[in-house]
N, C-alpha and C positions, 0 to 999 in steps of 0.2 A: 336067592340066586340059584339058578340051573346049573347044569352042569356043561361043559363047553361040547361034549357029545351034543346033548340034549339041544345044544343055538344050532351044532352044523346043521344038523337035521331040520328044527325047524326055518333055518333059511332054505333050505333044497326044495322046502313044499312049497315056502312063499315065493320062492323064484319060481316054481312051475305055475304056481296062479297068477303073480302079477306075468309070466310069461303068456298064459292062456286069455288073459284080461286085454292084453294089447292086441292079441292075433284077434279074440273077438271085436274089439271095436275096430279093428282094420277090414273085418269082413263083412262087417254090418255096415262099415262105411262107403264099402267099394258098393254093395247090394243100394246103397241110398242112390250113389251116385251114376250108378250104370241102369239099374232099375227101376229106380224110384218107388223101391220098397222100403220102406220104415219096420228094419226085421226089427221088433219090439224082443223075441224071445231072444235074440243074438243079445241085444243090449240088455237085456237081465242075467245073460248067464256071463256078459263082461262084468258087470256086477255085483255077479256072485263068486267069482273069481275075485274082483279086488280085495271087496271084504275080508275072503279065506288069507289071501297072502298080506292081508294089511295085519288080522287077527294074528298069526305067525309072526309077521318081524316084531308089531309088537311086545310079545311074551319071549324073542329072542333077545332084541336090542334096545325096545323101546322105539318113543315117538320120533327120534332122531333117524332111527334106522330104516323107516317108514320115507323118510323125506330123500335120506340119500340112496336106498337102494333096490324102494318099491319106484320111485317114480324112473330111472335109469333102466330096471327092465322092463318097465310099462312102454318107456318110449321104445330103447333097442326093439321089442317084440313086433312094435306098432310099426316102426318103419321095415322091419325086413317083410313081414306079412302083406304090407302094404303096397310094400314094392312087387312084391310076389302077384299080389291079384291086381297088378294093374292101375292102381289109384295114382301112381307117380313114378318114375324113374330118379336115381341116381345115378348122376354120371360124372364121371372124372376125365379130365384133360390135362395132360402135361403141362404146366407153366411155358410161357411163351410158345407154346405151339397152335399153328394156324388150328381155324376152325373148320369141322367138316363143311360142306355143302351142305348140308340135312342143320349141319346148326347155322346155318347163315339165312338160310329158306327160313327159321322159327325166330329169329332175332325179332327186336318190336323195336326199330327206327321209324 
């Protein structure tokens, strides 16, 4: 057993690589979808990120820690990067409140 320094630390690296692992398949995604380029070197260095933060939580928390807090910053990364270049919007509306024109135009009746 480490020393609980020793876990902060290596979760701070594994959050920066599962973090960099989601921004990269969010940019190789947008590059497929806008460009129809197949950035093959984006999808190796998503990659090469997961590995690095998957190697990290493992030797912090084990394969537990892997499931619950590699794939949570994978996704978190993945949608705000996502959302950043354009691949999809989220949008929020008040409960019961009418809808814009702009979402009424996009509806599929």
């Amino acid at each position: 057993m480490i020393g609980a320094g020793l876990d902060i630390i290596l979760l701070t690296f594994a959050l920066v690589g599962f973090g960099g692992a989601g921004a990269s398949l969010a940019v190789a995604r947008a590059r497929w979808l806008h460009e129809g380029d197949r950035d093959v070197g984006m999808w190796g260095v998503a990659a090469m990120l997961l590995v690095f933060g998957t190697l990290c939580t493992l030797v912090a928390t084990g394969l537990s820690g892997i499931c619950a807090f590699g794939s949570v910053a994978v996704w978190a990364s993945y949608v705000l990067m996502a959302q950043h270049v354009g691949v999809f919007r989220v949008e929020v509306r008040a409960a019961g409140g009418a809808p814009t024109p702009e979402e009424e135009s996009r509806s599929f009746s």
